[in-house]
RODO-2510 file (C-alpha; in nm, 4 decimals, decimal comma):
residues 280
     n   res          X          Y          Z
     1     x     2,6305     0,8719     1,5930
     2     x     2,7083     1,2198     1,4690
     3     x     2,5886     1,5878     1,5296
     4     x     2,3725     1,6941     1,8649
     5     x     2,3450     1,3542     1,9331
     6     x     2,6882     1,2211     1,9494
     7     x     2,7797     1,5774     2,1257
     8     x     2,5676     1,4837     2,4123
     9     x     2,7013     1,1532     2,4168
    10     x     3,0493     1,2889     2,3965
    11     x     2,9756     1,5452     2,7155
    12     x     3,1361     1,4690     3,0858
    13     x     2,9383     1,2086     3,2520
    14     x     2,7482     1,3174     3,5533
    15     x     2,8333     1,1187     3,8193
    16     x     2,5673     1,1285     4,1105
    17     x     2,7233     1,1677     4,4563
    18     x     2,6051     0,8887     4,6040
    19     x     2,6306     1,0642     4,9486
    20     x     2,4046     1,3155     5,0621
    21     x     2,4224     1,5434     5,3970
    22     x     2,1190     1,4012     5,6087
    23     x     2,2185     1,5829     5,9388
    24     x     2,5790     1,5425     6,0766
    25     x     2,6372     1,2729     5,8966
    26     x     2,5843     1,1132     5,5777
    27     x     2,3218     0,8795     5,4085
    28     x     2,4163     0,6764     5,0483
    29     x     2,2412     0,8144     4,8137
    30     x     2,1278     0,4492     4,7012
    31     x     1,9374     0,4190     4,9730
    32     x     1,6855     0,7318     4,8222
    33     x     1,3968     0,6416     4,5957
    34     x     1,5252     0,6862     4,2383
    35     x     1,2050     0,9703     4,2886
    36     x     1,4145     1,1688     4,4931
    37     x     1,6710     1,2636     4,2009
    38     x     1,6192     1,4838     3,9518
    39     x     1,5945     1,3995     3,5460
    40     x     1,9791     1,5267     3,4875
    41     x     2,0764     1,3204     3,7284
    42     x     1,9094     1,0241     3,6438
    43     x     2,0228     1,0788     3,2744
    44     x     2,3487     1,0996     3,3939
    45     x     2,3751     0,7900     3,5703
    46     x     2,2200     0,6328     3,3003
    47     x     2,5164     0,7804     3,0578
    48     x     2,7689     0,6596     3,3514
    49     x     2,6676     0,3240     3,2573
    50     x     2,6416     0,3102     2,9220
    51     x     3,0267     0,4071     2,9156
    52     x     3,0661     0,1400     3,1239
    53     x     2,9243    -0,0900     2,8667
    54     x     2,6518    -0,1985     3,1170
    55     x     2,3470    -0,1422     2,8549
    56     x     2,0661    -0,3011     3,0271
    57     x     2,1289    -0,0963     3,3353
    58     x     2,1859     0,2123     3,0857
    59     x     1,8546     0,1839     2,9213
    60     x     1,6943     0,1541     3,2608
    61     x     1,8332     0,4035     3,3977
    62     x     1,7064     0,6368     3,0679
    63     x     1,3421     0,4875     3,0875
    64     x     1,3229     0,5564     3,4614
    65     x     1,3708     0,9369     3,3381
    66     x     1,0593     0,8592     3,1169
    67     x     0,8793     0,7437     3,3491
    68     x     0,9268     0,9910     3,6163
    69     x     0,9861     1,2691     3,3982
    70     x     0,7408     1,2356     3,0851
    71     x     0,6801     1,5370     2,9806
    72     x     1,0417     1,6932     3,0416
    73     x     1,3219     1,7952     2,7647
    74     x     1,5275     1,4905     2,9375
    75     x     1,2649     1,2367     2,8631
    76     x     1,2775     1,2777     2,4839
    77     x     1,6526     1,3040     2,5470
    78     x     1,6152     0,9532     2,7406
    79     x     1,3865     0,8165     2,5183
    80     x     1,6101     0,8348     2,1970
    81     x     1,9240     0,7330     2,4469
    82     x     1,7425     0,4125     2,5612
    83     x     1,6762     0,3453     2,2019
    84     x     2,0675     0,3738     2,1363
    85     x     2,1744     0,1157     2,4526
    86     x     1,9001    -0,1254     2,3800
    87     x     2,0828    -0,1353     2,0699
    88     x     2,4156    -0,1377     2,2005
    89     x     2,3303    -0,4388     2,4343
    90     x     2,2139    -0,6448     2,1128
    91     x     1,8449    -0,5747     2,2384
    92     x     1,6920    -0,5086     1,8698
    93     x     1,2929    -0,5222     1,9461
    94     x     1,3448    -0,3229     2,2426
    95     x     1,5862    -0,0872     2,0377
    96     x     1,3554    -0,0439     1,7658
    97     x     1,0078    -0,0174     1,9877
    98     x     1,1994     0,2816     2,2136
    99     x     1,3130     0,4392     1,8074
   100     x     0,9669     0,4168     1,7103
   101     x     0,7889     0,5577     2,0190
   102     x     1,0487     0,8650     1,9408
   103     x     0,9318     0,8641     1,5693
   104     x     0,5885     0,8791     1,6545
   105     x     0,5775     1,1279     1,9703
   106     x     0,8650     1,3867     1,8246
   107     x     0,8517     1,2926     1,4303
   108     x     1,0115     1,6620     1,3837
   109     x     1,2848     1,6794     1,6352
   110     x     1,6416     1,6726     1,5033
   111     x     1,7132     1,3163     1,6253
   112     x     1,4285     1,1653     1,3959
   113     x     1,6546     1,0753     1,1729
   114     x     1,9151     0,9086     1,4197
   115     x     1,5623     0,7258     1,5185
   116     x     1,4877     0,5927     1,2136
   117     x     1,8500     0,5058     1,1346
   118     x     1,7938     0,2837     1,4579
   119     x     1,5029     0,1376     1,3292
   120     x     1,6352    -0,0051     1,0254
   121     x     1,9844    -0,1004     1,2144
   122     x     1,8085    -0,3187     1,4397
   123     x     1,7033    -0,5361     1,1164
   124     x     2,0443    -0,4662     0,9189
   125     x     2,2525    -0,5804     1,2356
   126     x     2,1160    -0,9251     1,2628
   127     x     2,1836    -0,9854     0,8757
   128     x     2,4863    -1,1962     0,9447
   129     x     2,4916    -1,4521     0,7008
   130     x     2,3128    -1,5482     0,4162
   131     x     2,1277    -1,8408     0,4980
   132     x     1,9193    -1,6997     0,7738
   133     x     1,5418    -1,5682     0,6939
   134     x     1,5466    -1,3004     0,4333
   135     x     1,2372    -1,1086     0,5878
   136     x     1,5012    -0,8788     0,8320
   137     x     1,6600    -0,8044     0,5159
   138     x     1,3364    -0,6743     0,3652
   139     x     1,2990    -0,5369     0,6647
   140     x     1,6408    -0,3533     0,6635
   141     x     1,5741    -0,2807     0,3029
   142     x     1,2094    -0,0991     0,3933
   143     x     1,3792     0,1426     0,6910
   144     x     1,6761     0,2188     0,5458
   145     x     1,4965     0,3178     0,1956
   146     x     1,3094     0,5686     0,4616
   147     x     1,6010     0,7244     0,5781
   148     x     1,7188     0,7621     0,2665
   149     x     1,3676     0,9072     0,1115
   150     x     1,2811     1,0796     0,4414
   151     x     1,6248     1,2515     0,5701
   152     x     1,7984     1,2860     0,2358
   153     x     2,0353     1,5528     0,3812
   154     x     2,0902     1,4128     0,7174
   155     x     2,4205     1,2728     0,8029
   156     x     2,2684     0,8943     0,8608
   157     x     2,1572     0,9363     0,5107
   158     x     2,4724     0,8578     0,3219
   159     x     2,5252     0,5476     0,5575
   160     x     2,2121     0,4130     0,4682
   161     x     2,2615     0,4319     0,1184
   162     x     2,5904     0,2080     0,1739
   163     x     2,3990    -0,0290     0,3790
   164     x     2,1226    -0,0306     0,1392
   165     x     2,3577    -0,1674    -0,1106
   166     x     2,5336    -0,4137     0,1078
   167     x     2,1770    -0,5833     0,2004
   168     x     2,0460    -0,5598    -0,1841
   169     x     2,3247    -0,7522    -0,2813
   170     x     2,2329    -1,0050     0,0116
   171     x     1,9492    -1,1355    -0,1424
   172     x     2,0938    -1,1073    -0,4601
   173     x     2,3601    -1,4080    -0,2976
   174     x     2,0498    -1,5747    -0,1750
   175     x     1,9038    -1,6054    -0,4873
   176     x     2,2008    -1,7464    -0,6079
   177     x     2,2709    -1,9448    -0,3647
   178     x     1,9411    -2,1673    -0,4216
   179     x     2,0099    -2,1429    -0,7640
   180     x     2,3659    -2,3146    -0,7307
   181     x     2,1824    -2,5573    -0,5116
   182     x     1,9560    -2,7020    -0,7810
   183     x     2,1637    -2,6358    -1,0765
   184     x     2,4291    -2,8674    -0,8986
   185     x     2,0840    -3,1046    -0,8517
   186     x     2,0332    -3,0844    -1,2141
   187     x     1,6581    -2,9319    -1,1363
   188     x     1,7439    -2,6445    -1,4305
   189     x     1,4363    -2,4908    -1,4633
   190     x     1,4295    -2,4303    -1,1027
   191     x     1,7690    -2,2770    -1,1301
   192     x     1,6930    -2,0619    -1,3829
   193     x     1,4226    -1,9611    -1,1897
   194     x     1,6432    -1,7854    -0,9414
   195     x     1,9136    -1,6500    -1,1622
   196     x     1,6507    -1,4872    -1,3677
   197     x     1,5510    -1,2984    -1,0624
   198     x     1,9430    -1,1792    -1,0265
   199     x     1,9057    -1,0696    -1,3786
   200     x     1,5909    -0,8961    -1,3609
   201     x     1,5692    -0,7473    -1,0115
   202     x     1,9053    -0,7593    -0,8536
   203     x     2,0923    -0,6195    -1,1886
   204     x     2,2873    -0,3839    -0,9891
   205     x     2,4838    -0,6326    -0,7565
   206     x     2,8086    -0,7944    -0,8268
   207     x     2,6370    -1,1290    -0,8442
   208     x     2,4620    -1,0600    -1,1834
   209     x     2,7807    -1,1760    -1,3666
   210     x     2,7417    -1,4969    -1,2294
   211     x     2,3854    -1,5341    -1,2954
   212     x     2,4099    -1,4878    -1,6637
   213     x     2,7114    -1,7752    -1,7001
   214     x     2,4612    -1,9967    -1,4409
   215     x     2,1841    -1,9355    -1,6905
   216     x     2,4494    -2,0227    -2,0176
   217     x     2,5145    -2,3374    -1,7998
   218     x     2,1489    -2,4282    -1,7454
   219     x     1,9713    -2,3277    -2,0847
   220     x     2,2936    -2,5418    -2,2344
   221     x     2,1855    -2,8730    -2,0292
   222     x     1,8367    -2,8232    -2,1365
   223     x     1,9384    -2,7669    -2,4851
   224     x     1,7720    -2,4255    -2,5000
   225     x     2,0480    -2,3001    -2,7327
   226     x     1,9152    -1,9272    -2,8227
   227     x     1,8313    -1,8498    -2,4450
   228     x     2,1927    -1,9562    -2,3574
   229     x     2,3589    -1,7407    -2,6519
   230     x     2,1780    -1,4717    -2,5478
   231     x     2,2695    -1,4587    -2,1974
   232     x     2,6418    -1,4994    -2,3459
   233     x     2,5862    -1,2263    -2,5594
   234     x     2,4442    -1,0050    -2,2118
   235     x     2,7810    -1,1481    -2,0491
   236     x     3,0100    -1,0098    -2,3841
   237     x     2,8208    -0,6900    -2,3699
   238     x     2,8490    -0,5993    -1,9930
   239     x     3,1226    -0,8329    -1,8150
   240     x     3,3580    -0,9036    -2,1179
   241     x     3,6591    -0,8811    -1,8787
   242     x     3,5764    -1,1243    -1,6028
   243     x     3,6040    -1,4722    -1,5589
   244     x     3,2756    -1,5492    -1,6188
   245     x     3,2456    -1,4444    -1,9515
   246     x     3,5427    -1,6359    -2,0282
   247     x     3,3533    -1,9470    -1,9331
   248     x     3,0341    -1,9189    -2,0926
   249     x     3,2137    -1,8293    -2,4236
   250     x     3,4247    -2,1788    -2,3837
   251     x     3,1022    -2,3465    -2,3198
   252     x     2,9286    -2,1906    -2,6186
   253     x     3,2560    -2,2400    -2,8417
   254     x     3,2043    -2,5925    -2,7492
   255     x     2,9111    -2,6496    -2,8846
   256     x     2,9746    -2,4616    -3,2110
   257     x     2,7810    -2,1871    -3,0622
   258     x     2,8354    -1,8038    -3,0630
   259     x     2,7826    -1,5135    -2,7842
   260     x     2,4585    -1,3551    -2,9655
   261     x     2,1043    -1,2535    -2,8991
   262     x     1,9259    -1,4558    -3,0958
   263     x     1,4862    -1,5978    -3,0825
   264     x     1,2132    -1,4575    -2,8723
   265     x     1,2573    -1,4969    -2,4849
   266     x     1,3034    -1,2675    -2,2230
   267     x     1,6911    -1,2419    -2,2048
   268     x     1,6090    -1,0902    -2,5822
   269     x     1,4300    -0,8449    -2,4427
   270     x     1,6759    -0,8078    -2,1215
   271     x     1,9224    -0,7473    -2,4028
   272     x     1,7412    -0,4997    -2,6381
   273     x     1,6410    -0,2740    -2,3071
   274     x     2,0313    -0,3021    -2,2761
   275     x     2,1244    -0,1581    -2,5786
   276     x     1,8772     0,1460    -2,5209
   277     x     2,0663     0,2107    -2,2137
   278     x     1,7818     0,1009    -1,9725
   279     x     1,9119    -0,1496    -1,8191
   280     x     2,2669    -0,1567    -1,5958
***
């Protein structure tokens, strides 16, 4: 959080009284319907408890100014609030229904773009490890692409872009991950299969190294000598100084091959839009 939004944040807490003159003596304050405060207040409890790390109670605190107050300065306030704690408190479908209501009701305000930032969080946070169901990270992909397109000057946008990259290259790793999977099966074509799409569509990630030796490896097993020069020859061109080139070349070497584009396929074309500087 950053800007008017962590400033609020940031402000002394209100802390209600609890303890209101009723006479000569005093009644709690907890004993008043929640009506009975005003929206500040409630806010402010609702603030109190989020610093206290109590998020459910925070949030409900923040929709109870909604709900009393809807039309108020403090309910947008709350709204965009509740979003935050929801998300705090691991809540994401809450988190991201309360960021969208704000989106849709006050797409203009200055915190739309802390909204939509908490939209595509609550998809990016549960990307934990690779193996899970890629749809959150298309997901994550799809809002944090808006943030970027939408608020390009806004101080979420630079986050974004780093997240962005982080859950690109995520299913770049899933992709290879099924592709180790049947390579070490000896199922080649469906290996190639999924390094291709590294190649092709996740170019830009650190796994695309790997996915041209995995491709050397397969085409190589099936014999498919100019596809697996060619990919060496993508490897020499790009990656000369890692590891992986290093491989392919001893694997090529081997079999009295060289690191060269060579035929017709479609790591010949890879490597002629290469060349031309349209590619990596």
């Amino acid at each position: 959080m950053a800007g008017g939004f962590r400033a609020r944040l940031a402000a002394p807490i209100l802390l209600i009284a609890f303890l209101s003159a009723c006479g000569g003596g005093q009644k709690k304050a907890t004993e008043l319907p929640l009506e009975d405060y005003t929206a500040e207040q409630i806010f402010g409890r609702g603030e109190y408890e989020l610093n206290r790390r109590r998020y459910e109670d925070a949030s409900g605190f923040f929709g109870e100014v909604e709900r009393l107050y809807p039309y108020s300065n403090w309910a947008k306030r709350a709204l965009i609030m509740n979003a935050y704690s929801q998300h705090k408190g691991q809540n994401y479908e809450e988190s991201r229904a309360a960021a969208q209501r704000f989106l849709d009701v006050y797409p203009a305000d200055e915190d739309a773009a802390y909204a939509q930032y908490l939209l595509a969080l609550s998809y990016y946070d549960q990307i934990d490890e690779i193996g899970r169901d890629q749809g959150l990270t298309f997901q994550a992909l799809q809002g944090l692409r808006a943030v970027i397109e939408n608020y390009p000057d806004s101080e979420y946008a630079r986050s974004a872009i780093l997240k962005f990259d982080l859950a690109f290259d995520h299913l770049a790793a899933k992709e290879m991950e099924i592709g180790r999977y049947y390579l070490r099966r000896d199922h080649f074509s469906a290996a190639i299969n999924r390094f291709r799409v590294v190649v092709e569509e996740f170019q830009t990630t650190t796994h695309t190294a790997e996915a041209l030796h995995r491709l050397v490896e397969a085409y190589l097993s099936l014999g498919l000598t100019d596809e697996a020069q060619t990919a060496g020859a993508i490897l020499g061109h790009n990656f000369r100084s890692t590891q992986w080139y290093e491989d392919s070349f001893k694997l090529l070497k081997g079999r009295g091959l060289g690191a060269e584009a060579v035929g017709d396929n479609w790591l010949r074309q890879v490597y002629r839009q290469m060349i031309k500087g349209e590619w990596l």
